[in-house]
Each structure stands twice: as C-alpha cells, then as structure tokens.
C-alpha positions, 0 to 999 in steps of 0.5 A: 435509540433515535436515530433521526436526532432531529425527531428526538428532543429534550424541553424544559417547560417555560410557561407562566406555570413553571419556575426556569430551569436553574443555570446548573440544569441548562449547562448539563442539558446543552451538550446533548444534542436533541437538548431544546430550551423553551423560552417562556411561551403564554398559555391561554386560560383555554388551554389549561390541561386539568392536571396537578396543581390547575386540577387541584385549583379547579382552573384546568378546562381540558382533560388528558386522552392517554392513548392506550396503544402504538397508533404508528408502530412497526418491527422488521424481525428480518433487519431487526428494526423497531419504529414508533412514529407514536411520542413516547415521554420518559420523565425524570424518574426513568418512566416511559409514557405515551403522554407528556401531558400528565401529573406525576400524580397521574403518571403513576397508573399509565407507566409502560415501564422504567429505563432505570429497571429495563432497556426502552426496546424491551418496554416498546416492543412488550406494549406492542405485544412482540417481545414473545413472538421474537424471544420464541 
C-alpha cells in the first residue's frame, strides 16, 4: 500500500536493550525493499521509554503520548486515493498502531485493527471515520 517506498521501511531494533536479529530474520527481510537493518545504535539513560522491561525495572524516565487520531490524513472519494502522512506501526502479530514506542503489554488497549482479520485501508479509513460515508 506505500506507494512512496522510500517513506515506508521495516527496522529491526539494535540498541544496548535488544538482542540482534538472527542470521535467519536478516535473509528473509533483505529481499524486501523498505527492509532497513539498524546497527547497534547507544541509547542515552535520558532517553529511556518506560515501557516493558525499563517500566518493570523502574529505569524509564519518559513516558509514551499515543496519539488518539490521523493529525495528516486525507481521502479523495472522487480518485479514490487515501493518504496518512501520520506513522502507522504493524507489529509482528499483524496489529496496526499509531505508535511504535510501545510494549506488547501496552499495545493491547491502542490497537486500531488487525492486518491478519481485515485489509489495512479498511482499518485506516474506519479510525478516520470514512468507511460509513463511502460504503452509503
């Protein structure tokens, strides 16, 4: 559904908090062209989300804003064109978000919709409340 491939990519964390991807995840994901391989980058204490295990450890210093709506979204009924300049974060269970930043604990009470159960312009265009308006 991303048009503009250079706008659209796929990470794999590396921080001082995440184990590396296996060999195995790394040649399956290459292929893809918006597949982008983080190397080991340093997070500053400072800049710790609290969230999953720094939550439980009490070393996170920030918490997550989940944004609660589209702030850059449009759809053109009469070219039949939907755009979301907003992040939208599918995580490995087929989950759709609008923040990336979350633990799966957390996740559950801001999912959108699920990619496995329903097409993703389906779940874009219902949070944008369109989805009535088009099918009427």
């Amino acid at each position: 559904m991303c048009y503009a491939k250079e706008e659209c990519f796929l990470e794999i964390s590396g921080d001082q908090y995440h184990y590396g991807p296996s060999k195995k995840t790394i040649e399956m994901y290459s292929g893809l062209p918006f597949f982008n391989k983080i190397d080991n980058r340093f997070i500053d204490d400072e800049r710790v989300l609290s969230e999953g295990i720094a939550e439980k450890n009490q070393i996170g210093w920030r918490n997550v804003e989940v944004p609660g709506k589209f702030y850059d979204s449009d759809y053109d009924a009469n070219k039949d064109e939907l755009y979301i300049g907003d992040m939208i974060y599918i995580n490995a269970k087929g989950d759709v978000l609008l923040c990336c930043d979350l633990s799966y604990i957390h996740q559950k009470k801001h999912i959108i919709g699920n990619i496995l159960r329903e097409p993703l312009e389906a779940i874009l265009m219902r949070k944008m409340d369109i989805a009535d308006k088009i099918s009427a």
